[in-house]
N, C-alpha and C positions, 0 to 999 in steps of 0.2 A: 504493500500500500504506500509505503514510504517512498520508495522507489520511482511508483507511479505519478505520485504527488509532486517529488522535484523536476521525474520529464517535463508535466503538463507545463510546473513553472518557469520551466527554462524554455518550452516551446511556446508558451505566452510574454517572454523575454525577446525569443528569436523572429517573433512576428511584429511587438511593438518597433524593436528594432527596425525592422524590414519597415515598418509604415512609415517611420522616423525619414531612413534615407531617402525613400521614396519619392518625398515631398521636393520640390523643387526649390532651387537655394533663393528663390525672390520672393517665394511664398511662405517660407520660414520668416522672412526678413517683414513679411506683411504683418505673420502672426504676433512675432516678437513685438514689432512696433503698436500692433492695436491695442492687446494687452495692457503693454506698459502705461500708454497714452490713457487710457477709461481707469485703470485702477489710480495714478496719480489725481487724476483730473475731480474723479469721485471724493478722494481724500482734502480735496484743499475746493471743495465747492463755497461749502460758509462763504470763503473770504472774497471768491470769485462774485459771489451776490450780492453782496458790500463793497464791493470793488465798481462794478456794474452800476449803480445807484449812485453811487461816488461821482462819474463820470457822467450822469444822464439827469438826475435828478441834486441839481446841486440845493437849491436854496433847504429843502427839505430835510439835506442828510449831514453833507457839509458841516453845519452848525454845532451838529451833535457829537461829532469824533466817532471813533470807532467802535469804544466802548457804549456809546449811545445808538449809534446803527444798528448793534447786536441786540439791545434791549428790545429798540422800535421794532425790530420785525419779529422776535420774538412774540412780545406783547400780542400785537397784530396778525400774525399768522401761525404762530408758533412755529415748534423746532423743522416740519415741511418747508415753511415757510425758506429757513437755509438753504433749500434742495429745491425752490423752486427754479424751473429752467434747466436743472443740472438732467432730465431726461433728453432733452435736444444737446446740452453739451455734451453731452456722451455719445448721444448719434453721433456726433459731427466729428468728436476726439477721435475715435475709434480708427475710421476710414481717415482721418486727415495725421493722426501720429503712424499709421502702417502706411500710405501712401509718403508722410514724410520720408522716415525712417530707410525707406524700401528706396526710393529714387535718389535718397541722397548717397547709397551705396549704389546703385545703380549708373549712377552722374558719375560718380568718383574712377567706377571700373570702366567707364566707356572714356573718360578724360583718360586715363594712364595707359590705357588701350588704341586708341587714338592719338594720341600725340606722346608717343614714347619717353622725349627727351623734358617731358613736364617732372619736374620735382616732385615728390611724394610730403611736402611742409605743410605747412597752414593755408598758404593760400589757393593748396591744391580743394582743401575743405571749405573754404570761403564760398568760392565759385560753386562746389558742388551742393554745398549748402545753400546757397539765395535760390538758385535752379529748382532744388528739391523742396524748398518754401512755395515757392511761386507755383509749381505746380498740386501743390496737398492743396494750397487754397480756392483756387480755379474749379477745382472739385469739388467740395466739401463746404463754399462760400454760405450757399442756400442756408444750409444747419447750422451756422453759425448767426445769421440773420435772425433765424426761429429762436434759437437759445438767449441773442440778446433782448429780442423784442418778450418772452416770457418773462425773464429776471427782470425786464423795466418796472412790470406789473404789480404792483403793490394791494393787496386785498384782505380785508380782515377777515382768518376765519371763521365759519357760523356759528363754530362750537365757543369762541371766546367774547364775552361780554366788554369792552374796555371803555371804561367815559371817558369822553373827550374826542374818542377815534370816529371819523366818519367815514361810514361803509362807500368804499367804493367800485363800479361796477370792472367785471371780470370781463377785460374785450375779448381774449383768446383763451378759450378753455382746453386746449393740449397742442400739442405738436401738429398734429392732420388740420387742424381748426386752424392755426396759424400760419399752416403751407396754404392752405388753400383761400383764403380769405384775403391774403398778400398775394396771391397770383391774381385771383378775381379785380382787385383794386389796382393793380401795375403792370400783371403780365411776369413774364421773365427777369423784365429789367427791377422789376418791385427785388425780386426775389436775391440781386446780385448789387441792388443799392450799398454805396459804402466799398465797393470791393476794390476801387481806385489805394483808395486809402489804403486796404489793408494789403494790396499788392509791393505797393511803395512802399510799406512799413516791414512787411515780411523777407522781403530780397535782401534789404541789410541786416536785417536780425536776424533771420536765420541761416544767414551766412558768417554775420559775427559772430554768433555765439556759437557752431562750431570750427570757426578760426580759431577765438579765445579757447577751447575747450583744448583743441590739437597743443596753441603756444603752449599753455600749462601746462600739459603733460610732457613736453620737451624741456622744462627745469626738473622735471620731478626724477631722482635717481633710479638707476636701476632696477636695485632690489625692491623698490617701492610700487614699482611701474602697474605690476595687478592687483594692488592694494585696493577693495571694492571702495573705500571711507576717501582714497585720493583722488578716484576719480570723483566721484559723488561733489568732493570738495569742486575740484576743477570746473565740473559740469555746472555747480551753484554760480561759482561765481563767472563763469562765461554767460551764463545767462542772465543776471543780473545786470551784467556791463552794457550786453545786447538791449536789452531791454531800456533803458534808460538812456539810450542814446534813439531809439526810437517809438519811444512812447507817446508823444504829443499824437503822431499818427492813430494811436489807438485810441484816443478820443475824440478824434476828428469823426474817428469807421463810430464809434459809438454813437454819438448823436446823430450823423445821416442815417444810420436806425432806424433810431427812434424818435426822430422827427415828427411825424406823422400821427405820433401816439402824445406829444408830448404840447400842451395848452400854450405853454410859454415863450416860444418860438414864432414870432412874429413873422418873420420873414425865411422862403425857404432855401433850405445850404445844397448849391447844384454843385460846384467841383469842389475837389481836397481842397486846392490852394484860397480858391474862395471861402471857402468853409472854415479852413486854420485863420483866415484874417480875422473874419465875422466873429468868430470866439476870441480872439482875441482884443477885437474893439469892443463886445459888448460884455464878455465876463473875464475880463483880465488876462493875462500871459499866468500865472498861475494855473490856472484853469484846464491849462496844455499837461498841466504833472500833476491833477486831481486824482488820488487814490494810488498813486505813486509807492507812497509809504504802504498801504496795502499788498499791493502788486510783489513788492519785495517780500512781505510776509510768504505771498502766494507760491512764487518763481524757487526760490530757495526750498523749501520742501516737492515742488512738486517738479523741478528740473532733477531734483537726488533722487525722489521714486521712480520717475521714469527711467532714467537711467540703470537705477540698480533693479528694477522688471526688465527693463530691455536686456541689459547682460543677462539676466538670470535666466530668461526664455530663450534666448541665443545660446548660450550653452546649453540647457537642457533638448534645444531640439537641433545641436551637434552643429552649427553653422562656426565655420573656421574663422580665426580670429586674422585680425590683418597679418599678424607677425606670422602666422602660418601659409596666408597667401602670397606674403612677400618672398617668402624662404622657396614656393613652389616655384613662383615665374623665375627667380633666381637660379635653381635648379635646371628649369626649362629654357633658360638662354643659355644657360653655361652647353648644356645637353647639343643645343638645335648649333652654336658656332662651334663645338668642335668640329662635324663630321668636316665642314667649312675649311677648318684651320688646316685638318689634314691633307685634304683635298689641293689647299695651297699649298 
């Protein structure tokens, strides 16, 4: 019985295996990235909905800090309330960190494949990085639309009684309600509002921050180099650096939003550059790094879980790590110019 007990287990080994290699190395690299992308994204929501509100709803939230945001929506919607919207962020992270993820290796292997005598440095990841931005957004714009225009939404739930708060009406009641409702009112272009912005805002950030990510890692020594807590470190702070260098763009994409949803807005914001002026003439140059100090709360936790999911699903589902890809083409040129050398 014993015997038969460790075949099965080891022929339930020899199959998972077999399904493991099976998978094709872009489709690992999707898996990896989705994962990582929804589990961090889930973990750091709170901040992201206070974050949201920061930038869209100023006179309202502004005033109260941040420890008064958490009250107000508490109060008001209770602990849901945190996770409102965070069902369309998660649509949107899903496909938009596995399409990052995937294209930015993808970008990297067709650059060093195509153009041979390109460097393997930071600003090999630069470029592949803004490419592999530009295009997860392109994609995945629509659900990020939906995601912000939910968290705009402020409503008290029915279950809580609070004097003073007045009930107000729910425009969008899920995801399907607010795809279709935005289509009905704009069409396609409703749907891809704001994507100016976040295209210009994405191409240097998300090529900084894997530049910055590559530099760091090039002081870090040797022995330290697969230290999961260095890279994590590295990863924090490349994104941080990204981030705050192109931030003001992420609240320019916020408000063309929610524009439409929002009373206050007198006149309407057609391009970025028009749109960064008009905030800037009528709620101050501040107003470009509203929720800033949040963001940072956000980015630092949720740049380390992504990362440390994405490694962890990268090795678990056996995808080679660069320094093994690097040693193979090495191998493979040395291999392909001998017959060459002899030949001469």
């Amino acid at each position: 019985m014993t015997k038969r007990k460790d075949e099965r287990e080891e022929g339930g080994i020899c199959n998972w295996d077999g399904i493991i290699e099976g998978i094709p190395l872009f489709a690992k690299e999707l898996i990896a990235g989705g994962v990582a992308g929804g589990f961090s994204k889930t973990v750091v929501a709170p901040l992201e909905r206070v974050k949201i509100l920061f930038q869209t709803r100023r006179a309202e939230f502004q005033s109260r800090g941040l420890v008064g945001s958490f009250r107000k929506i508490a109060e008001t919607e209770g602990l849901l309330g945190f996770y409102r919207g965070n069902g369309a962020s998660v649509a949107r992270i899903v496909p938009y960190a596995a399409l990052h993820f995937m294209a930015y290796e993808q970008y990297r292997r067709w650059i060093i494949d195509s153009f041979p005598g390109t460097g393997r440095g930071p600003v090999l990841d630069l470029v592949a990085g803004s490419f592999a931005g530009g295009t997860a957004v392109l994609f995945t714009y629509p659900l990020d639309l939906v995601r912000t225009k939910l968290a705009y939404q402020v409503v008290e739930s029915p279950k809580l009684n609070v004097k003073g708060i007045i009930r107000t009406e729910q425009v969008y009641k899920g995801i399907s309600d607010c795809f279709s409702k935005t289509y009905r009112e704009s069409g396609v272009k409703g749907l891809y509002r704001g994507v100016a912005p976040s295209l210009y805002g994405i191409f240097p950030y998300s090529g900084l921050k894997f530049y910055f990510y590559e530099e760091m890692k090039t002081h870090v020594p040797e022995n330290h180099k697969k230290d999961i807590t260095v890279k994590l470190m590295c990863g924090s702070v490349a994104g941080l650096l990204g981030q705050t260098f192109t931030y003001p763009l992420d609240v320019v994409r916020r408000q063309m939003q929610v524009q439409r949803l929002s009373q206050s807005t007198s006149s309407e914001m057609k391009g970025t550059m028009e749109s960064l002026v008009m905030i800037v003439q009528k709620q101050g140059w501040k107003q470009l790094f509203s929720g800033l100090s949040i963001n940072y709360l956000k980015v630092v936790p949720s740049v380390a879980i992504g990362f440390t999911v994405y490694d962890t699903m990268k090795a678990f589902l056996r995808v080679p790590s660069r320094d093994d890809e690097a040693v193979v083409e090495l191998v493979t040129n040395k291999r392909n110019s001998h017959p060459s050398s002899l030949h001469s």
